[in-house]
mmCIF file of the protein (N, C-alpha, C, O) and its ligand, coordinates in Angstrom:
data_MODEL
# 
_entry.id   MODEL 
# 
loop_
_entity.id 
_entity.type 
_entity.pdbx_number_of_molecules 
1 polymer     1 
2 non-polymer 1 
# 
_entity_poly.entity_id                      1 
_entity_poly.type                           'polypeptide(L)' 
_entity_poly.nstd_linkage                   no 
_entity_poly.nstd_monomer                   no 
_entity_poly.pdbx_seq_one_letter_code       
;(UNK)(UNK)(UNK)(UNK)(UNK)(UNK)(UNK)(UNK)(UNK)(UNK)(UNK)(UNK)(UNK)(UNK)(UNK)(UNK)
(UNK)(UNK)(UNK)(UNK)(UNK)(UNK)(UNK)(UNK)(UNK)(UNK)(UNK)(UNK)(UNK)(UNK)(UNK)(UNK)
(UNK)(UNK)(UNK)(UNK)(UNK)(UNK)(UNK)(UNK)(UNK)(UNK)(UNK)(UNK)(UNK)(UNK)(UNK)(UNK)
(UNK)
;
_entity_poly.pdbx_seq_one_letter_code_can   XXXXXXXXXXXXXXXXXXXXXXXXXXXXXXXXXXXXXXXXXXXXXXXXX 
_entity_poly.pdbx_strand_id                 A 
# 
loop_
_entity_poly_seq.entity_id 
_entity_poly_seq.num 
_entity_poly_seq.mon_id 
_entity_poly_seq.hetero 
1 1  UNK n 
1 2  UNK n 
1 3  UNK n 
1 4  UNK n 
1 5  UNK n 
1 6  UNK n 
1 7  UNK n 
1 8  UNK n 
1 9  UNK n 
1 10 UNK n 
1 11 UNK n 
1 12 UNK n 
1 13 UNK n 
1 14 UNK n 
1 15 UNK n 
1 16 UNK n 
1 17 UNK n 
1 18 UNK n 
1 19 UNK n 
1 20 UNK n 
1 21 UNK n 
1 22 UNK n 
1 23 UNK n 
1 24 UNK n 
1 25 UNK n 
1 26 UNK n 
1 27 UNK n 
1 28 UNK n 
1 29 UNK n 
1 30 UNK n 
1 31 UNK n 
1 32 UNK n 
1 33 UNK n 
1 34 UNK n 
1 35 UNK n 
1 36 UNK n 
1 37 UNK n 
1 38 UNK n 
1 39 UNK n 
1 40 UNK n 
1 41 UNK n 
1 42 UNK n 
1 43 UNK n 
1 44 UNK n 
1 45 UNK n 
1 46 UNK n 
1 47 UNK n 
1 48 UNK n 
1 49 UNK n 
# 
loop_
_struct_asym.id 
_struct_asym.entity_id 
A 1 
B 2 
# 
loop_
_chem_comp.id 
_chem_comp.type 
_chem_comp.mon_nstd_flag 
UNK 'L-peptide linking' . 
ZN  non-polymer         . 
# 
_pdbx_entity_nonpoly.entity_id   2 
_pdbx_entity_nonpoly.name        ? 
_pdbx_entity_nonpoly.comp_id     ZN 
# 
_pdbx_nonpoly_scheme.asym_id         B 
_pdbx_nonpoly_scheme.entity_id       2 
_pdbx_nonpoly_scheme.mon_id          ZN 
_pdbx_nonpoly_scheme.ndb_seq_num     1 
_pdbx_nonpoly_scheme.pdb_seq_num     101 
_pdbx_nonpoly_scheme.auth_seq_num    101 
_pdbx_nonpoly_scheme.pdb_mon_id      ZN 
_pdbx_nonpoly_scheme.auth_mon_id     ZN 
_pdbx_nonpoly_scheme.pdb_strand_id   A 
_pdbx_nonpoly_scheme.pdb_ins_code    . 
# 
loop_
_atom_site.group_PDB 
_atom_site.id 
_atom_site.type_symbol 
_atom_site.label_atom_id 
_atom_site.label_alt_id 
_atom_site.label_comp_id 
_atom_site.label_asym_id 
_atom_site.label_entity_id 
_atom_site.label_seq_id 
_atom_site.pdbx_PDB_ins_code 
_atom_site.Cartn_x 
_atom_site.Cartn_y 
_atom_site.Cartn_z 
_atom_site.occupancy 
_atom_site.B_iso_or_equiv 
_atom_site.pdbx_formal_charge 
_atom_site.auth_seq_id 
_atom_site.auth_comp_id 
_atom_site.auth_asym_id 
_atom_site.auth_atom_id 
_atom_site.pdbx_PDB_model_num 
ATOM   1   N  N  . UNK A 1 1  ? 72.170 -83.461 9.742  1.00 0.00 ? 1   UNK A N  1 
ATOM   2   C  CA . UNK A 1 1  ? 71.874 -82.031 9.801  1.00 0.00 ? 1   UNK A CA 1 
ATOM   3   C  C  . UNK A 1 1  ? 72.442 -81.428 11.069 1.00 0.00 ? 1   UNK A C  1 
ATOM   4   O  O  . UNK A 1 1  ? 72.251 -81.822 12.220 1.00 0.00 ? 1   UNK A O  1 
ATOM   5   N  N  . UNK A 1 2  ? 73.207 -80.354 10.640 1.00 0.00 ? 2   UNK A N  1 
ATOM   6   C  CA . UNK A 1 2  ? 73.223 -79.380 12.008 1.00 0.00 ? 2   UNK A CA 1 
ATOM   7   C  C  . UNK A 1 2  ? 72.617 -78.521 12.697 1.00 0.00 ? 2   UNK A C  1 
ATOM   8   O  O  . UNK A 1 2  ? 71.654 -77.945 12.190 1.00 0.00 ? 2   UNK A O  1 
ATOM   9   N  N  . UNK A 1 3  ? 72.927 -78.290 13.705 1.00 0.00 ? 3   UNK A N  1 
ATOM   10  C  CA . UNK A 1 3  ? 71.967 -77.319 14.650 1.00 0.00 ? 3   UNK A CA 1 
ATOM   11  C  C  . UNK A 1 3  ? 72.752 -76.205 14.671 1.00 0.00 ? 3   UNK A C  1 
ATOM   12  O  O  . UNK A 1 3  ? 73.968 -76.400 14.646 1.00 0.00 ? 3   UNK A O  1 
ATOM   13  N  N  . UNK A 1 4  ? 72.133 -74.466 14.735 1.00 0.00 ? 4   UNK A N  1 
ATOM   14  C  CA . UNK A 1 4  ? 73.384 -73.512 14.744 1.00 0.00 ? 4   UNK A CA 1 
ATOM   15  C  C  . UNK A 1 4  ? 72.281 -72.573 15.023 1.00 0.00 ? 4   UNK A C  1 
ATOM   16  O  O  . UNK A 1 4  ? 71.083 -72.340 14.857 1.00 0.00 ? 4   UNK A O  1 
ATOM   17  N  N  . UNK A 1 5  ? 73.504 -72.130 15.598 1.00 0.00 ? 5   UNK A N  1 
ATOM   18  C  CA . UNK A 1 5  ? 72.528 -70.509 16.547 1.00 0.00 ? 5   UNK A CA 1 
ATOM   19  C  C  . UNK A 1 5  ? 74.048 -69.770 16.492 1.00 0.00 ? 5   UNK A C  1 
ATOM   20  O  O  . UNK A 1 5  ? 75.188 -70.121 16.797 1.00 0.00 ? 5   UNK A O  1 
ATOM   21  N  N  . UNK A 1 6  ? 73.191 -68.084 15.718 1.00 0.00 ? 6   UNK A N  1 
ATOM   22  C  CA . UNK A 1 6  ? 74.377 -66.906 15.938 1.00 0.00 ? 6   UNK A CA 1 
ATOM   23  C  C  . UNK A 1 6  ? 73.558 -66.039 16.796 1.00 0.00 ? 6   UNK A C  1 
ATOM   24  O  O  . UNK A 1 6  ? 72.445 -65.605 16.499 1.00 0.00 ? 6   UNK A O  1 
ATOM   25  N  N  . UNK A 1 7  ? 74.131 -65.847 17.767 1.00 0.00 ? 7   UNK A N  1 
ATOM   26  C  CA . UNK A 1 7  ? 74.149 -64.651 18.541 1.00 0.00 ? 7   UNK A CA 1 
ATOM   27  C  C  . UNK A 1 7  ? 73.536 -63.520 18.071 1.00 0.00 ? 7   UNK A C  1 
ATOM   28  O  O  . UNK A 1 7  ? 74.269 -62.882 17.316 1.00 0.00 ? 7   UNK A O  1 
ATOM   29  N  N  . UNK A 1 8  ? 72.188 -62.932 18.293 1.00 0.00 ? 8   UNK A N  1 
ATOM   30  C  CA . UNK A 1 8  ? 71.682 -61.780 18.059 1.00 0.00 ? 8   UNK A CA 1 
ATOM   31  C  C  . UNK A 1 8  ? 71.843 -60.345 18.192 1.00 0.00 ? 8   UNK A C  1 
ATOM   32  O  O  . UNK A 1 8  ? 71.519 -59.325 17.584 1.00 0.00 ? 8   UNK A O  1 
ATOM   33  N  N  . UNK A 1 9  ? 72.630 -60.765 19.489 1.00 0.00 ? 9   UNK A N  1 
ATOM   34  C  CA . UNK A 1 9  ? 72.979 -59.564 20.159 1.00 0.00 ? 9   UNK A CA 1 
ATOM   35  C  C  . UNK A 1 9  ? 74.017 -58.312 19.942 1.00 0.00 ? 9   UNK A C  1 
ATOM   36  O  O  . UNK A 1 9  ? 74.160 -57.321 20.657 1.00 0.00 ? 9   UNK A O  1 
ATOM   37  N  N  . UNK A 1 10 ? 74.875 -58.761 18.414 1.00 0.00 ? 10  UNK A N  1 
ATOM   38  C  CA . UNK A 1 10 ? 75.861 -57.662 18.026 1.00 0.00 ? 10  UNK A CA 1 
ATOM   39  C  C  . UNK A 1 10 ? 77.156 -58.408 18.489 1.00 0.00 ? 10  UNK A C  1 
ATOM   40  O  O  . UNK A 1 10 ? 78.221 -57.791 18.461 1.00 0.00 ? 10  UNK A O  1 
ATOM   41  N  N  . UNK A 1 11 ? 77.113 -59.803 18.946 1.00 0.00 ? 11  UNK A N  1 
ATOM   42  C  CA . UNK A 1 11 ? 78.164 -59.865 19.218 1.00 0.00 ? 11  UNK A CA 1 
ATOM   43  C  C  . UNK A 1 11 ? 79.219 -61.239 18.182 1.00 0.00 ? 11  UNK A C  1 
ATOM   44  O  O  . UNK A 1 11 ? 78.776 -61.389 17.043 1.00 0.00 ? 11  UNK A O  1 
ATOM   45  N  N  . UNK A 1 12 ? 80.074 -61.852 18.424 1.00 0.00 ? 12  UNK A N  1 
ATOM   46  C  CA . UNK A 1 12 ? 80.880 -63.481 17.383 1.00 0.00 ? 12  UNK A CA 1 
ATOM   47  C  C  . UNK A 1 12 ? 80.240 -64.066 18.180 1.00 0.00 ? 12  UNK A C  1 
ATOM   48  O  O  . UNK A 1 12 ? 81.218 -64.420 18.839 1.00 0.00 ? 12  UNK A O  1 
ATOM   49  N  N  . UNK A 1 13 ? 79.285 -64.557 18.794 1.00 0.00 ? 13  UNK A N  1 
ATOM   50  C  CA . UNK A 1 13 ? 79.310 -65.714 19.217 1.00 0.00 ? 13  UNK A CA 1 
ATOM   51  C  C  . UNK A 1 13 ? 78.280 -66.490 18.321 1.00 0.00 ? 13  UNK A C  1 
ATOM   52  O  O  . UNK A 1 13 ? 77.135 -66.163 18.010 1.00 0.00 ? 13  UNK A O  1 
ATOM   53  N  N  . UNK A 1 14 ? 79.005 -67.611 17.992 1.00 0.00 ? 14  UNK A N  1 
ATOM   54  C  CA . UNK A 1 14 ? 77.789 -68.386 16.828 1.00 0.00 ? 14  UNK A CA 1 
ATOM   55  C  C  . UNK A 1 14 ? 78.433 -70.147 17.623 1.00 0.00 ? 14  UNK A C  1 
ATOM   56  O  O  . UNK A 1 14 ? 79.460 -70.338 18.273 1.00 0.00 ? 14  UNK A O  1 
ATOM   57  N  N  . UNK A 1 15 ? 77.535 -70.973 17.290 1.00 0.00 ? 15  UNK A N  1 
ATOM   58  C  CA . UNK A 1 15 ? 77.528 -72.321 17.617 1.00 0.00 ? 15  UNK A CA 1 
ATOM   59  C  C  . UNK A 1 15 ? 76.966 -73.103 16.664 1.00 0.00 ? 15  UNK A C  1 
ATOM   60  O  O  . UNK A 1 15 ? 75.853 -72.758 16.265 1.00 0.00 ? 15  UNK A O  1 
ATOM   61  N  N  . UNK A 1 16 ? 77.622 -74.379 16.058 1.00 0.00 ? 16  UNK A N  1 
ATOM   62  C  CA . UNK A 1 16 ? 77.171 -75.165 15.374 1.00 0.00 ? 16  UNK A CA 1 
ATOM   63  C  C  . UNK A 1 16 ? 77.563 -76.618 15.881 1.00 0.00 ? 16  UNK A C  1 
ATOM   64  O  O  . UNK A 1 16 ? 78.722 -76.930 16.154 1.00 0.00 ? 16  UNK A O  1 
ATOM   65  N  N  . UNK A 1 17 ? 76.460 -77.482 15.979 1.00 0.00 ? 17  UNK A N  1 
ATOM   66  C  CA . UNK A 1 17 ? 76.708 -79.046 16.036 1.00 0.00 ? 17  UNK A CA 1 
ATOM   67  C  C  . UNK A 1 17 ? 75.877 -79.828 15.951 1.00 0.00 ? 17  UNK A C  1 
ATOM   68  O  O  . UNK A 1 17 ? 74.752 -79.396 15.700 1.00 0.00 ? 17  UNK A O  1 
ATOM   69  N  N  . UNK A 1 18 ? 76.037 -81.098 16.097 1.00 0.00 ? 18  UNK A N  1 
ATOM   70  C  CA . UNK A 1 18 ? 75.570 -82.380 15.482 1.00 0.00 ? 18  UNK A CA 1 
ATOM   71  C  C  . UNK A 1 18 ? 74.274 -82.100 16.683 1.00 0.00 ? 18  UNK A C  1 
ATOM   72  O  O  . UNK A 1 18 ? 73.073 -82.168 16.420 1.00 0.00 ? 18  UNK A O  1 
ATOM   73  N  N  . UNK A 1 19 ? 74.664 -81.886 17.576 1.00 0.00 ? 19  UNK A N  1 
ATOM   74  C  CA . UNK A 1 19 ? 73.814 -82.022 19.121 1.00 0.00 ? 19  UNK A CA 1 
ATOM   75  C  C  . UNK A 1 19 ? 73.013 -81.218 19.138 1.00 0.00 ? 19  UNK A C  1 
ATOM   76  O  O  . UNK A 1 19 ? 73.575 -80.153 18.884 1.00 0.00 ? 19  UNK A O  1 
ATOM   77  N  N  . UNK A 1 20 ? 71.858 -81.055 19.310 1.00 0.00 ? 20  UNK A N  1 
ATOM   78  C  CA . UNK A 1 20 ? 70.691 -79.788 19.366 1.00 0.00 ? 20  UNK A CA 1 
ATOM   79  C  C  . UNK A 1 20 ? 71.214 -79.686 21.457 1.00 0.00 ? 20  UNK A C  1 
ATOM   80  O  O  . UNK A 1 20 ? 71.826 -78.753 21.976 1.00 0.00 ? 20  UNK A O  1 
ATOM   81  N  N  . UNK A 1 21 ? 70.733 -80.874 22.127 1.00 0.00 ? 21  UNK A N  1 
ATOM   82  C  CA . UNK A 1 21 ? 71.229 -80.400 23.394 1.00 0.00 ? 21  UNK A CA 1 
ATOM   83  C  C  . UNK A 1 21 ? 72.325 -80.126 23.517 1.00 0.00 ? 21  UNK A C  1 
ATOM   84  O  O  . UNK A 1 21 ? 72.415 -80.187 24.744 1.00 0.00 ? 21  UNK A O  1 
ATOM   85  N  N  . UNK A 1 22 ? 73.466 -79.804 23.103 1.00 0.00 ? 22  UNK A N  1 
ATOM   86  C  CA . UNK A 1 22 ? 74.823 -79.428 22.980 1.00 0.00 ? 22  UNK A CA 1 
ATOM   87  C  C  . UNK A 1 22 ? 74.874 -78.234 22.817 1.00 0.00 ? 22  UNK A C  1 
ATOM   88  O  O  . UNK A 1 22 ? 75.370 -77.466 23.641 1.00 0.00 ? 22  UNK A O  1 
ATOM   89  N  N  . UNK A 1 23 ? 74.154 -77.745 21.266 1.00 0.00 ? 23  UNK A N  1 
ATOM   90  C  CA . UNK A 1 23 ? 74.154 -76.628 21.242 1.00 0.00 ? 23  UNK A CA 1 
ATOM   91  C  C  . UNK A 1 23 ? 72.966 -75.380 22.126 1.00 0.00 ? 23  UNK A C  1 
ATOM   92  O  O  . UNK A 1 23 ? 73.073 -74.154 22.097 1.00 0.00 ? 23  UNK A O  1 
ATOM   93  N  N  . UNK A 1 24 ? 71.994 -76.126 22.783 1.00 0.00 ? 24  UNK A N  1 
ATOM   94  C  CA . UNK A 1 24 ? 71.048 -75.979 23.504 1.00 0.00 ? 24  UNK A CA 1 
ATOM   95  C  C  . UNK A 1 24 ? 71.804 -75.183 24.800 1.00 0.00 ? 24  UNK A C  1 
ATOM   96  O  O  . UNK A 1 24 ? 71.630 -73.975 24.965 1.00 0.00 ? 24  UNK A O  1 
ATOM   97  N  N  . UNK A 1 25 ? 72.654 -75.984 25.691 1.00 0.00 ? 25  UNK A N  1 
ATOM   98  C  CA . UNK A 1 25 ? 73.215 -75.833 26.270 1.00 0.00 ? 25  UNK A CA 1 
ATOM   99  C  C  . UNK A 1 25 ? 74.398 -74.418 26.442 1.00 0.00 ? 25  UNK A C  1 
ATOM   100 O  O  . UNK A 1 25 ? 74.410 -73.416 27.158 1.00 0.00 ? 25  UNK A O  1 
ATOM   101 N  N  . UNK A 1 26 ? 75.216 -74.909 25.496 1.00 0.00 ? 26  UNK A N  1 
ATOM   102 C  CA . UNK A 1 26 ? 75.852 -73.713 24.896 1.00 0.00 ? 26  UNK A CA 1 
ATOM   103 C  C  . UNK A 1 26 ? 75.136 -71.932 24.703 1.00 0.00 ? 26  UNK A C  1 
ATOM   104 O  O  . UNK A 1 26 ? 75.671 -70.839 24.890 1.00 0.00 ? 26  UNK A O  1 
ATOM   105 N  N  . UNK A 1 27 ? 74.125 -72.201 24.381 1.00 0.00 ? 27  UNK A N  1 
ATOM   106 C  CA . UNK A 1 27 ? 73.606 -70.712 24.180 1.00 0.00 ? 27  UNK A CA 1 
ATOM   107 C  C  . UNK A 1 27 ? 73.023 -70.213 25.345 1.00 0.00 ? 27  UNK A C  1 
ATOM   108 O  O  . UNK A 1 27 ? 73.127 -69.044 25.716 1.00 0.00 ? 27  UNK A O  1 
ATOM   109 N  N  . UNK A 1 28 ? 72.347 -71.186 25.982 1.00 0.00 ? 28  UNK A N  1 
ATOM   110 C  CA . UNK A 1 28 ? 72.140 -70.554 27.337 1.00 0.00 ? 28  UNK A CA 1 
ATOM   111 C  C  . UNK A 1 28 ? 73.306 -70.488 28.350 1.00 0.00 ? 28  UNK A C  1 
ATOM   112 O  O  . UNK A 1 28 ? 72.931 -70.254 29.498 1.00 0.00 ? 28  UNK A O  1 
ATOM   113 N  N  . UNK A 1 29 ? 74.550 -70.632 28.189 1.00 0.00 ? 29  UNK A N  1 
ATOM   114 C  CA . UNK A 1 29 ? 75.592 -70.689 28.987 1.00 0.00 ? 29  UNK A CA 1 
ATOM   115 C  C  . UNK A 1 29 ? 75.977 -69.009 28.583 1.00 0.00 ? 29  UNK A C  1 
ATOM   116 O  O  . UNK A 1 29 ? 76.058 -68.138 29.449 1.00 0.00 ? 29  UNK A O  1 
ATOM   117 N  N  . UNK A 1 30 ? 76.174 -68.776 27.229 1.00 0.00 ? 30  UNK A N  1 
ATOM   118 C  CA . UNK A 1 30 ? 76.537 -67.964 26.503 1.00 0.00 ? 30  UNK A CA 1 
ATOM   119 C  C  . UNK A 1 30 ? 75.621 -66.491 27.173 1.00 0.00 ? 30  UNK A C  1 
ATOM   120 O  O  . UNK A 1 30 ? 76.344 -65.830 27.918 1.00 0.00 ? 30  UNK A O  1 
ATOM   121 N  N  . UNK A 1 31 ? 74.499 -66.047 27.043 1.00 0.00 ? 31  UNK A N  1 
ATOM   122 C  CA . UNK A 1 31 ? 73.117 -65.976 27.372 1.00 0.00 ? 31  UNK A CA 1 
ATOM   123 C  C  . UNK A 1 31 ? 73.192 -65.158 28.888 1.00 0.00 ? 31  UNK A C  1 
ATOM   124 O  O  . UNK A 1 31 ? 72.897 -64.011 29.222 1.00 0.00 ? 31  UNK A O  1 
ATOM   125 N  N  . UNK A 1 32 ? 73.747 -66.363 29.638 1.00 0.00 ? 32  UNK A N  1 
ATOM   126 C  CA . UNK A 1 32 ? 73.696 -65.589 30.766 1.00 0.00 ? 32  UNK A CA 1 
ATOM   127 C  C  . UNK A 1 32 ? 74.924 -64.876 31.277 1.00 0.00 ? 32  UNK A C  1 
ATOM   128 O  O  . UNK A 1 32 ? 74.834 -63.901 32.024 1.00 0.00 ? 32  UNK A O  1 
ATOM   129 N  N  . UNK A 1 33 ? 76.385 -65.512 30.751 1.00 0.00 ? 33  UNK A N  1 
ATOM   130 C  CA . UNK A 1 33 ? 77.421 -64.912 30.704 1.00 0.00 ? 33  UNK A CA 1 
ATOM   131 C  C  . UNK A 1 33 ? 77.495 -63.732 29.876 1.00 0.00 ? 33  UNK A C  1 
ATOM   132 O  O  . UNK A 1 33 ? 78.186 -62.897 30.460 1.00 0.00 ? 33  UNK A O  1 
ATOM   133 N  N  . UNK A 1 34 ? 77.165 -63.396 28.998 1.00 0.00 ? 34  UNK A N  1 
ATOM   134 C  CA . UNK A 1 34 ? 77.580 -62.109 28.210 1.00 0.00 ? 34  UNK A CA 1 
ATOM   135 C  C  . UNK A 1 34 ? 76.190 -61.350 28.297 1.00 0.00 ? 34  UNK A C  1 
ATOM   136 O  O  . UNK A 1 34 ? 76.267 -60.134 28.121 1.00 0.00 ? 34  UNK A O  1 
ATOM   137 N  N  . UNK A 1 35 ? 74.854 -61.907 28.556 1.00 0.00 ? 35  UNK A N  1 
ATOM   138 C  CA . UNK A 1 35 ? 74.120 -60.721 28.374 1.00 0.00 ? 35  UNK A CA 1 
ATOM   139 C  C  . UNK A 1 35 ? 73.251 -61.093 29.586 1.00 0.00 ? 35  UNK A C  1 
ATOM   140 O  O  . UNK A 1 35 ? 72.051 -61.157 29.322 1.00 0.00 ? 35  UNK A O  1 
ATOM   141 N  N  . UNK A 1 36 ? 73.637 -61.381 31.003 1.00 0.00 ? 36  UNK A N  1 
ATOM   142 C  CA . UNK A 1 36 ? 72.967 -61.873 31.991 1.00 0.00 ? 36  UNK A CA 1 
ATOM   143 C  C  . UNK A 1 36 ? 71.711 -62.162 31.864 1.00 0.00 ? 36  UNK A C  1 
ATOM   144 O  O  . UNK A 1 36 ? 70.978 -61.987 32.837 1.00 0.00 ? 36  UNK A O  1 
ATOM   145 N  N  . UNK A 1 37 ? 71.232 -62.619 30.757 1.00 0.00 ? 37  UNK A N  1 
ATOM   146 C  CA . UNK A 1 37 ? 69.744 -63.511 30.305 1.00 0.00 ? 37  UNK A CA 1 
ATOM   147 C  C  . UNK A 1 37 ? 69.507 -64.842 30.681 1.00 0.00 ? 37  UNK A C  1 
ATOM   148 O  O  . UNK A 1 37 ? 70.293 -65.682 30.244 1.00 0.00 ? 37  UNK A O  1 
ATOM   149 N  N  . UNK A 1 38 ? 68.246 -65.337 31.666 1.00 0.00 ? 38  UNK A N  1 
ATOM   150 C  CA . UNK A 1 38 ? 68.008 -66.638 32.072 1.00 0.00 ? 38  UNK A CA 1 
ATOM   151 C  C  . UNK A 1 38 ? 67.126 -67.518 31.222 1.00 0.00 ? 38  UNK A C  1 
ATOM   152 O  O  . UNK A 1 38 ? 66.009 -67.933 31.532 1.00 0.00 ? 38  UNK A O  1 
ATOM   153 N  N  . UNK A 1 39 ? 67.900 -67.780 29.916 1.00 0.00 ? 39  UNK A N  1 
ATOM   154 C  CA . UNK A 1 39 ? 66.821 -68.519 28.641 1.00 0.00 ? 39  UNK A CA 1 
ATOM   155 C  C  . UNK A 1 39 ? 65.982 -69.889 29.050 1.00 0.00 ? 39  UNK A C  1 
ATOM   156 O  O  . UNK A 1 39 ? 66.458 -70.559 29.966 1.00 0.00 ? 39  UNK A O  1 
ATOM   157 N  N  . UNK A 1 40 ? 65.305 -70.139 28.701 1.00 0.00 ? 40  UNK A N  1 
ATOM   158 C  CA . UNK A 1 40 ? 64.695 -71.152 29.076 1.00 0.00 ? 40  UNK A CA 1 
ATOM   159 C  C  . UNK A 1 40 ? 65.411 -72.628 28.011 1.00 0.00 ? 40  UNK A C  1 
ATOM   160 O  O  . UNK A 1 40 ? 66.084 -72.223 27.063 1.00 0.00 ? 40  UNK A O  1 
ATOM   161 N  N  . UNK A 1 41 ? 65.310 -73.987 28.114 1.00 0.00 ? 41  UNK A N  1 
ATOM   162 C  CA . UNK A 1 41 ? 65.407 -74.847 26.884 1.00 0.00 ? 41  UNK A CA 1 
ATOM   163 C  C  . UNK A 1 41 ? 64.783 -74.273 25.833 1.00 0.00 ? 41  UNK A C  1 
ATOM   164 O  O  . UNK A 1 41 ? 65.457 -73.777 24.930 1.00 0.00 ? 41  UNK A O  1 
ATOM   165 N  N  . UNK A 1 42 ? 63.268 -74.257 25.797 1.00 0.00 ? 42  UNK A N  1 
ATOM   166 C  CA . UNK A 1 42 ? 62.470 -73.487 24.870 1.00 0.00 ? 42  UNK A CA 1 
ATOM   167 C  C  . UNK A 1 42 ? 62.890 -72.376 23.631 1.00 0.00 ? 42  UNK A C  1 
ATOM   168 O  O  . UNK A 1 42 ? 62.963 -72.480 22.406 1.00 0.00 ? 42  UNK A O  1 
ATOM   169 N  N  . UNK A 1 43 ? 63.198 -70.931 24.886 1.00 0.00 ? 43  UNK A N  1 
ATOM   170 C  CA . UNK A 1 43 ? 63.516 -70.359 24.122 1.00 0.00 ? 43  UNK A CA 1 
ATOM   171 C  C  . UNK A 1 43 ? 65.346 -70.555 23.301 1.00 0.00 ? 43  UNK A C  1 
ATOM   172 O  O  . UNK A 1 43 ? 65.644 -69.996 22.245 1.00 0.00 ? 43  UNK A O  1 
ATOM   173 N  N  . UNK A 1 44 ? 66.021 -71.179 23.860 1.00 0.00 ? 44  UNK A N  1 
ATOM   174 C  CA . UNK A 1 44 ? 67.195 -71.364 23.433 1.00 0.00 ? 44  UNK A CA 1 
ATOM   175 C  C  . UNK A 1 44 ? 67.104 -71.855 22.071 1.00 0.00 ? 44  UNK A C  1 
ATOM   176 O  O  . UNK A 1 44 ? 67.707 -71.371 21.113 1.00 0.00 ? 44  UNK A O  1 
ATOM   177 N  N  . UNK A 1 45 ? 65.868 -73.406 22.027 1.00 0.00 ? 45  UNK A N  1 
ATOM   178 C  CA . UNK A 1 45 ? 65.439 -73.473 21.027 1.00 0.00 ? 45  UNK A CA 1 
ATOM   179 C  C  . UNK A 1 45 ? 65.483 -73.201 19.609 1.00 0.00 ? 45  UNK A C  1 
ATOM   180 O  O  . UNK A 1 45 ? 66.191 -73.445 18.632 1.00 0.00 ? 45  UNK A O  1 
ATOM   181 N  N  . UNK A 1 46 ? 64.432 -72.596 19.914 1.00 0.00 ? 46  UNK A N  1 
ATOM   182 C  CA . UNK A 1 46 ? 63.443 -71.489 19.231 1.00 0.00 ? 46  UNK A CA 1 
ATOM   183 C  C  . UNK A 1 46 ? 65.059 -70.613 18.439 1.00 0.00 ? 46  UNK A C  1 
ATOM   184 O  O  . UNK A 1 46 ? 64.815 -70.239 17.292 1.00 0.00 ? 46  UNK A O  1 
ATOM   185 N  N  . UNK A 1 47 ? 66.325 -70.337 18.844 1.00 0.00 ? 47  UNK A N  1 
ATOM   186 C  CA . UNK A 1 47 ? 66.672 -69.325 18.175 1.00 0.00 ? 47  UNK A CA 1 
ATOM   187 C  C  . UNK A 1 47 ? 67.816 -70.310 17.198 1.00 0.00 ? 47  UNK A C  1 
ATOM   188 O  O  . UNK A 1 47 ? 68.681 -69.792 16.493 1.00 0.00 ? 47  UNK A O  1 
ATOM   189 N  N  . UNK A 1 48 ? 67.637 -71.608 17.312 1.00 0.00 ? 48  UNK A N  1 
ATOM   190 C  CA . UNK A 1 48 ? 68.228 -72.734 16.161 1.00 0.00 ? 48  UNK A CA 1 
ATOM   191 C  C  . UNK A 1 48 ? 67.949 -72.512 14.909 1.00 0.00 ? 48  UNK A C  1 
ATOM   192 O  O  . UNK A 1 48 ? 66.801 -72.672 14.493 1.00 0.00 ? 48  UNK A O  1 
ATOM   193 N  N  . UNK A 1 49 ? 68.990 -72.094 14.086 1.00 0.00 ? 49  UNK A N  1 
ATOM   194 C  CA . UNK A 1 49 ? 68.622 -71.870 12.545 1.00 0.00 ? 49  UNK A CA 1 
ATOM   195 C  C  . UNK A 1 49 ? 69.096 -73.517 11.937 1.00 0.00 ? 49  UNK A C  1 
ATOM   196 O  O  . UNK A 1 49 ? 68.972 -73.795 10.744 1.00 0.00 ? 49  UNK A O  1 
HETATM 197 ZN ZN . ZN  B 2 .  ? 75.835 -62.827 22.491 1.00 0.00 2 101 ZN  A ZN 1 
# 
């Protein structure tokens, strides 16, 4: 199973992979670069479809 998170914010950024911490990672990188937001693991989480 994959892990995948699209971007809420109106914008392309979507992530999919094997790795939940991979993609974990990724969104909070994403997060604070494009919408200067300091996500927690948690909430990064939490937005895994
Ligand atoms: Zn975004």
């Amino acid at each position: 199973m994959a892990y995948q998170v699209d971007c809420s914010q109106g914008d392309e950024f979507m992530i999919k992979s094997e790795d939940e911490h991979e993609v974990i990672e990724h969104v909070k990188e994403h997060a604070k670069e494009k919408h200067d937001m300091d996500l927690s693991d948690d909430e990064a989480r939490d937005m895994i479809q």
